[in-house]
Structure formats: C-alpha cells, structure tokens
BABA-495270 format. One record per residue (C-alpha): x, y, z; residue in one letter. Coordinates in steps of 0.02 Angstrom, whole numbers, plus 50000, padded with zeros to 5 digits. Layout:
REM BABA-495270
XYZa...
***
This chain:
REM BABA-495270
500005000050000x500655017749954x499995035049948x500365046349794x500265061349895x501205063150060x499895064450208x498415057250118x497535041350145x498445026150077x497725016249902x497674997549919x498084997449725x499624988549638x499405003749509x499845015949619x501675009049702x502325016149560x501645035349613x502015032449793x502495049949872x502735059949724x501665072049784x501785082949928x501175100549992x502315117650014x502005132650100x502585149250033x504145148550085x504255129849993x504365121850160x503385104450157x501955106650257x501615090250372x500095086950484x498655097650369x497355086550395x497355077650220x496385061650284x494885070150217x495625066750053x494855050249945x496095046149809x495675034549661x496765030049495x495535032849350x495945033849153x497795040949192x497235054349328x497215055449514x495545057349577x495525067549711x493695069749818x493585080649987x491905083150093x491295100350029x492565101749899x492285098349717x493395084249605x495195088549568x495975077149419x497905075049431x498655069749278x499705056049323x501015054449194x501635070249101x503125076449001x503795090849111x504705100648991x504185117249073x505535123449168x504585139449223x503435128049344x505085120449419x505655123949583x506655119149742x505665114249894x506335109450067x505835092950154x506805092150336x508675095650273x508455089650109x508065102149950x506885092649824x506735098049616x505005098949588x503625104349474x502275114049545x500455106449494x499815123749466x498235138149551x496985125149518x497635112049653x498585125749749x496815133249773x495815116649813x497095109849938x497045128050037x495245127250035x495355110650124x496715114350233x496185131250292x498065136650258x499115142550089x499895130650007x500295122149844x500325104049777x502075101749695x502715084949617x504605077949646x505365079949445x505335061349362x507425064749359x507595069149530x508095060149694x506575054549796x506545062049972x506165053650142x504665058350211x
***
C-alpha cells in the first residue's frame, strides 16, 4: 500500500506503488507542510488521473504521467534538510488543497529525474 501524495490516505492498488509519494504540499516559503489534515482526502487512479474527492470540495483530476518540459513551473522545495526539484501542479490544486486545509499552500510533484526524498 502507498499513497501518491504525502499525508493522504493510503490506496490498496498495485497501480499506484509506482506514484508512491510523488506528491507533497509547500508553503510559501516551499517548506513541506506536514500534519494539514489531508485524511479528508479520497484518492482513486482513473483513466491516467488522480482522483482526488474532499467533503465540501469539488473533484480535482491529477494527471498522472506528464512530460515536464516546462522549466518555468520548476522549483526547489525543502523537506527536513533535504532540497527537492519539483514541478509545481499549478492555482487550480494550489487553490483546492488551501480550501481544504484552511492554510496557503501548493501541491508540487518531485521531477521524474530527481532524487526521491524521505518523508
């Protein structure tokens, strides 16, 4: 069992090992952002997109496998000591996950060439 984003309810899904942690949650200052109550959060794996559903909250799709060849959405985030390459998802799911967690924040991705951190 895995989660594909840090903090959220695990999927009992072979489909999804291979999406374990890639995604996490920043704060402004690109600090990951642990404890924001993201059990709320049902995930599924549906025709290449994370599902995501929230009481309250509409549906947020999460492409799954992209080409990220935009370098303008690439950043450096800090997890503990440890400064992670990653590609922010965007206002769409920076919106819908500080809706739900009541604090800003934004849902970045750890680049498909970079070193996976320990969570």
């Amino acid at each position: 069992m895995s989660t594909p984003i840090v903090g959220c309810p695990e999927l009992n899904r072979a489909d999804a090992d291979p999406y374990a942690n890639r995604w996490f949650l920043v704060d402004e200052q690109n600090q990951w952002v642990t404890g924001a109550g993201l059990d709320a959060v049902e995930m599924r794996i549906q025709h290449g997109m994370l599902v995501l559903r929230a009481p309250g909250m509409l549906r947020l799709d999460i492409p799954l496998d992209v080409i990220e060849d935009d370098d303008s959405v690439r950043m450096n985030a800090q997890v503990g000591e440890q400064v992670v390459d990653v590609v922010d998802e965007g206002d769409l799911p920076a919106a819908w996950f500080s809706n739900l967690t009541g604090q800003s924040c934004r849902l970045v991705k750890v680049h498909p060439e970079a070193k996976m951190p320990s969570f």
